[in-house]
C-alpha positions in Angstrom: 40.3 123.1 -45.1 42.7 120.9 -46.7 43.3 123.2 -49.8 43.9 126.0 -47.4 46.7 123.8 -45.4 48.1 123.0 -48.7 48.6 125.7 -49.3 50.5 127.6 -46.1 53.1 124.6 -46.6 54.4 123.0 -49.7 57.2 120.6 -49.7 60.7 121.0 -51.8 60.7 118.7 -54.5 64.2 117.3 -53.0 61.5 116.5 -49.7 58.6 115.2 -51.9 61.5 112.9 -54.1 63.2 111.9 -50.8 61.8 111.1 -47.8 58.1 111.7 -48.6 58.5 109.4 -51.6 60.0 106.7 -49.2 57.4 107.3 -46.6 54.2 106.8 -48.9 56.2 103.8 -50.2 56.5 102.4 -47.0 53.2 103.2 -45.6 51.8 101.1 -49.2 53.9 98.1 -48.0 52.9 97.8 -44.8 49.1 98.5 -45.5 49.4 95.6 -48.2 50.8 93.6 -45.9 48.6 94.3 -43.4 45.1 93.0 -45.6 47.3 89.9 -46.7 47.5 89.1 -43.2 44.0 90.0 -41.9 42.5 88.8 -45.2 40.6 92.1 -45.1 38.6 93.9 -47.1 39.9 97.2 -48.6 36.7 98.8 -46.4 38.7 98.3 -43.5 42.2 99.5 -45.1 40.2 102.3 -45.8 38.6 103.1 -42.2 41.9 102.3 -40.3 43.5 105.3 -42.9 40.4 107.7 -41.6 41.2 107.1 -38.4 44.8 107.5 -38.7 44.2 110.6 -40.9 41.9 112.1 -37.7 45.2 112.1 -35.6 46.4 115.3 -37.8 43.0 116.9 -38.1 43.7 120.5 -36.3 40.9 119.7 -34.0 42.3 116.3 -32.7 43.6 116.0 -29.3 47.4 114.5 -31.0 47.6 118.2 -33.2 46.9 120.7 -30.5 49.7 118.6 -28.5 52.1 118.3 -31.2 51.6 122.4 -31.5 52.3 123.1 -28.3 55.0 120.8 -28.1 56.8 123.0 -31.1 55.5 126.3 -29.4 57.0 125.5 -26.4 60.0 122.8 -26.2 61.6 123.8 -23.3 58.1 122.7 -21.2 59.1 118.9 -22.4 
């Protein structure tokens, strides 16, 4: 599933140099930040990233939304 994703969309490597560098950057910093504050282990880090990554699973409730936001953007 992911593999086929991956490959339908690619990003330029201006994108992946730019703002999807910036973004995974950003996303460290305030995980780390996160366990330093919660004195966590890296279990949870790691469950609280599964859940966020189910919000962009195709079947999730969030992705058929965003989709037919895109499809239709006149209807918001």
């Amino acid at each position: 599933m992911i593999s086929f994703a991956m490959n339908q969309w690619k990003p330029s490597k201006e994108q992946q140099l730019g703002l999807i560098s910036r973004t995974f950057d950003f996303c460290i910093d305030e995980l780390t930040e996160l366990q330093e504050e919660l004195d966590c282990p890296d279990e949870f880090i790691y469950d609280f990233l599964q859940v966020i990554r189910n919000r962009w699973s195709s079947d999730s409730c969030h992705s058929k939304a965003r989709q037919h936001k895109r499809a239709n953007p006149n209807f918001y």
